[in-house]
C-alpha positions as CSV (number, residue, x, y, z in Angstrom):
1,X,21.0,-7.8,41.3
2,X,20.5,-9.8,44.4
3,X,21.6,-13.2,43.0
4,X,24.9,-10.9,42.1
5,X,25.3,-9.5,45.7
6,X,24.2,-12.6,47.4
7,X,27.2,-14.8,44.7
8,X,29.8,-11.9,45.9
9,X,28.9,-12.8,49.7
10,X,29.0,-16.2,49.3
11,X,33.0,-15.4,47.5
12,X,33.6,-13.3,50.3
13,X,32.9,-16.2,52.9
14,X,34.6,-18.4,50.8
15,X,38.0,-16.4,50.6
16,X,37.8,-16.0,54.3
17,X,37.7,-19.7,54.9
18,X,40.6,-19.9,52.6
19,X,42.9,-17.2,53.9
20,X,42.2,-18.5,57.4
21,X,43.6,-22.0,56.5
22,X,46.7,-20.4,54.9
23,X,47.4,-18.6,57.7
24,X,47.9,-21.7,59.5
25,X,50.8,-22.5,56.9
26,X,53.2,-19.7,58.3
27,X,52.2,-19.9,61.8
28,X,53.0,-23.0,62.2
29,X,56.4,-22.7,60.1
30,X,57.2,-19.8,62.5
31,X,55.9,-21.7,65.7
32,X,58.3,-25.2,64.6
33,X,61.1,-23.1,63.6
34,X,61.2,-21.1,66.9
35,X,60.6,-23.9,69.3
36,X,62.4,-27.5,67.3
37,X,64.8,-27.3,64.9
38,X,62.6,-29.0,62.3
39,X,62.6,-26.5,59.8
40,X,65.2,-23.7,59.6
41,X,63.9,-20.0,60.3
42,X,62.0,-18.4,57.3
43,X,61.7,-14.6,57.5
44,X,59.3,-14.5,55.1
45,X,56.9,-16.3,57.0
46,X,56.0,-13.4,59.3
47,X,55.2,-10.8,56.8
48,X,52.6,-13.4,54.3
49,X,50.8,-14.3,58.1
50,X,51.0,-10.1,58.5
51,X,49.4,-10.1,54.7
52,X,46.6,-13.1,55.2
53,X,45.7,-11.5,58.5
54,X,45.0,-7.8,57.1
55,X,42.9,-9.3,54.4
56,X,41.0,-11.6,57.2
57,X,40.2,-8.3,58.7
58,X,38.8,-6.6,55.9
59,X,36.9,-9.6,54.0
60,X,35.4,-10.4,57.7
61,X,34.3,-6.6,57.8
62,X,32.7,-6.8,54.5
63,X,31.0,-10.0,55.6
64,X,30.1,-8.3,58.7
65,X,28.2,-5.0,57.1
66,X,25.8,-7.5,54.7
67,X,25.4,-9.3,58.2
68,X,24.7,-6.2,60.4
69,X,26.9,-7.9,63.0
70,X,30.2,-4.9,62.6
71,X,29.1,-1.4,62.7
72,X,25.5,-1.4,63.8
73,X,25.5,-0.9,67.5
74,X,22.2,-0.2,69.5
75,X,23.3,2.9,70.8
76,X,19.9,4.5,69.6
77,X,16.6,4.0,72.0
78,X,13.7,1.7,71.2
79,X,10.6,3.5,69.9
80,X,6.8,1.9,69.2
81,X,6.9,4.2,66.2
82,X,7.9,2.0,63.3
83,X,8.7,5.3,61.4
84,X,11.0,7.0,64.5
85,X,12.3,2.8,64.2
86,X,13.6,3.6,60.5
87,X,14.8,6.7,61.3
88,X,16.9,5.2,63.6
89,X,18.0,2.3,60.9
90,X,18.4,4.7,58.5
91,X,20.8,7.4,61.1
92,X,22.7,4.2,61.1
93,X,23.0,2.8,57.5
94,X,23.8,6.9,56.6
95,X,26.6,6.4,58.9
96,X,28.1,3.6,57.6
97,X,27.6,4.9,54.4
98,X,29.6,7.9,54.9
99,X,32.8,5.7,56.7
100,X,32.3,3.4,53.4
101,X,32.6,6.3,51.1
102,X,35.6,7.9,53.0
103,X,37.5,4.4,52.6
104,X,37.1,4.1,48.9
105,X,38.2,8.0,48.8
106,X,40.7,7.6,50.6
107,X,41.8,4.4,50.1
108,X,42.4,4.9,46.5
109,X,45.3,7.5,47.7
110,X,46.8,4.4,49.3
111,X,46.3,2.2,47.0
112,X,48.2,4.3,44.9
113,X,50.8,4.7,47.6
114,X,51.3,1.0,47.9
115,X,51.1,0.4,44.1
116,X,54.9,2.7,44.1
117,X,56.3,0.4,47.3
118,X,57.4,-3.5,47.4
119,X,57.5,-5.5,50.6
120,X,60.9,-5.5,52.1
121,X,61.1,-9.5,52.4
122,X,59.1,-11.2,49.9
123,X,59.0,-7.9,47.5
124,X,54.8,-8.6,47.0
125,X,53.9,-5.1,45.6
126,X,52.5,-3.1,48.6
127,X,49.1,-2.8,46.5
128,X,47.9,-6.3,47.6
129,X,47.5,-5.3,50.6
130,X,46.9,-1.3,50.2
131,X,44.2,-2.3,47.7
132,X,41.9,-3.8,50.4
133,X,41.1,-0.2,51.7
134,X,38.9,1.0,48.6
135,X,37.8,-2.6,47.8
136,X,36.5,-3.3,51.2
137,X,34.9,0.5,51.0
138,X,33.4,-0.2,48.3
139,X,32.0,-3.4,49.3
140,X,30.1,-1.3,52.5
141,X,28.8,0.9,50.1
142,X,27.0,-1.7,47.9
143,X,26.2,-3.7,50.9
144,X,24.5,-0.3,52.7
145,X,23.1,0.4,49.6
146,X,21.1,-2.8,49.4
147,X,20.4,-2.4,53.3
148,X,18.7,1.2,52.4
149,X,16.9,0.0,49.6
150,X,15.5,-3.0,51.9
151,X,14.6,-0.8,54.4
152,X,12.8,1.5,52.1
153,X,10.8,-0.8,50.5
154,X,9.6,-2.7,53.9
155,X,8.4,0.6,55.1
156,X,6.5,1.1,52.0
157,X,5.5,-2.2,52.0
158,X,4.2,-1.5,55.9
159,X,2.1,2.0,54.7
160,X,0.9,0.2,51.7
161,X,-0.4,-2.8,53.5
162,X,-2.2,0.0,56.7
163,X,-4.4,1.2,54.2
């Protein structure tokens, strides 16, 4: 299962990389159309650098909860107790947990709100982009999951290795 979640992160960076460089493409087309007369104005090329940019967000978000570099914020104090220490990991993992579980429930209302609605310039069906709600939901549940798991194994792997 590892060499599974560990593939899908490596996909995730991946796509990241790649919609970063796309977004370059209308950018620039809207920044040399605006400024020289190069190129003629393309409306469209707002709304696909509107589109790349929400899925940066959420693929970098999913990236961000397998690296614990998004959501977990030491707002909890230090303790020497390595068990009061996974408490505290644990407070926090339950509480991304719970965010991750309300976007897939959620997010599949508006996925299905976006699968009835087209884009008013390109006509892209809304659901490209409506669908990264549940997706990236899910994606912090499986990534939280394995955090859990992680985090209950070292601690038996701790208590084991006291006695």
């Amino acid at each position: 299962m590892r060499v599974v979640l560990e593939s899908y992160y490596r996909f995730l960076k991946l796509l990241l990389t790649i919609l970063m460089t796309l977004l370059i493409i209308p950018v620039s087309m809207q920044i040399l159309s605006r400024y020289t007369g190069i190129i003629p104005r393309f409306i469209w090329t707002e709304e696909i650098a509107r589109f790349c940019f929400v899925w940066i967000i959420m693929i970098g978000a999913m990236i961000a909860v397998r690296d614990g570099t998004h959501f977990d914020v030491d707002v909890l104090p230090r303790s020497a107790s390595k068990y009061i220490e996974f408490a505290s990991r644990m407070f926090v993992h339950l509480a991304i947990l719970c965010m991750a579980l309300s976007f897939v429930y959620w997010g599949y209302d508006f996925g299905i709100l976006g699968s009835r609605q087209r884009s008013e310039i390109s006509g892209l069906p809304m659901l490209s982009i409506y669908i990264g709600w549940p997706i990236a939901g899910a994606t912090w549940t499986v990534f939280t999951v394995e955090k859990i798991w992680d985090e209950v194994k070292n601690l038996k792997g701790e208590h084991n290795g006291a006695r």
